[in-house]
C-alpha positions, 0 to 999 in steps of 0.5 A: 528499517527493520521492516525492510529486513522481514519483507521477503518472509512477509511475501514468502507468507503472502503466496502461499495463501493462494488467495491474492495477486498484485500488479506487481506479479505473484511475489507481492506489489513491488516498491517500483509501482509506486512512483511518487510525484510532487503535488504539492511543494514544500515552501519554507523550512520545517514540515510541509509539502505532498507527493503523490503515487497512483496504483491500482491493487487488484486483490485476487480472492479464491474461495473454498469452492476454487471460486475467483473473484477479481477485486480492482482497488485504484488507490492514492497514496499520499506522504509529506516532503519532509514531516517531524521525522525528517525528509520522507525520500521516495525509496523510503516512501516506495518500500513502506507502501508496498509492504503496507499494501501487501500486509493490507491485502492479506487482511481485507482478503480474509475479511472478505466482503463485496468489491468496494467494502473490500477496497475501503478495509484495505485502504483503511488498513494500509493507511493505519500501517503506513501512518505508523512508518511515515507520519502524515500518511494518507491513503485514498480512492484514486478518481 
């Protein structure tokens, strides 16, 4: 988990952007919002099954002019039960959500755009990140 150890420097870098807010408050989304639900369960040994967790990111963006935009993202993550690596446990899949969705925010802020192409570059983005730390990991627009 040696991501879990450069968390606090991510969000300590994360603030003093002064370009974004979380649901989470000021220091970044907490692991805590995401709070995982079995969707689908696992039936037979081996990878298989889905939980869920339903966030709504709101990305505050300041442009240079000391404009604030306030961008709604309503998102849905969605990891394995038990995937090639093992079982996926929700303290697990709680952290790494959050530390993708931080790192995510930072970069669909900076690319800018308008209010859903922003929440398409950060969902894309933050799927690329979890991917990369739980496999099979989906990230989607919550309806």
């Amino acid at each position: 988990m040696k991501r879990a150890r450069v968390l606090p420097g991510i969000v300590a870098l994360l603030c003093l952007t002064a370009c974004m807010s979380f649901v989470g408050g000021r220091w970044g989304i907490s692991p805590s919002q995401f709070q995982f639900r079995s969707i689908v369960p696992r039936r037979e040994p081996g990878p298989g099954g889905w939980k869920s967790a339903r966030v709504t990111i709101q990305l505050l963006h300041v442009t240079p002019e000391g404009i604030h935009r306030n961008v709604t993202c309503p998102i849905e993550v969605q990891v394995p039960e038990f995937n090639k690596d093992g079982v996926v446990l929700d303290e697990i899949a709680q952290l790494e959500a959050a530390v993708a969705a931080d790192i995510s925010a930072e970069w669909a802020l900076k690319q800018g755009g308008f209010s859903e192409e922003m929440c398409r570059r950060f969902r894309t983005e933050m799927e690329r990140i979890l991917v990369e730390a739980i496999g099979g990991a989906r990230v989607v627009k919550a309806l």
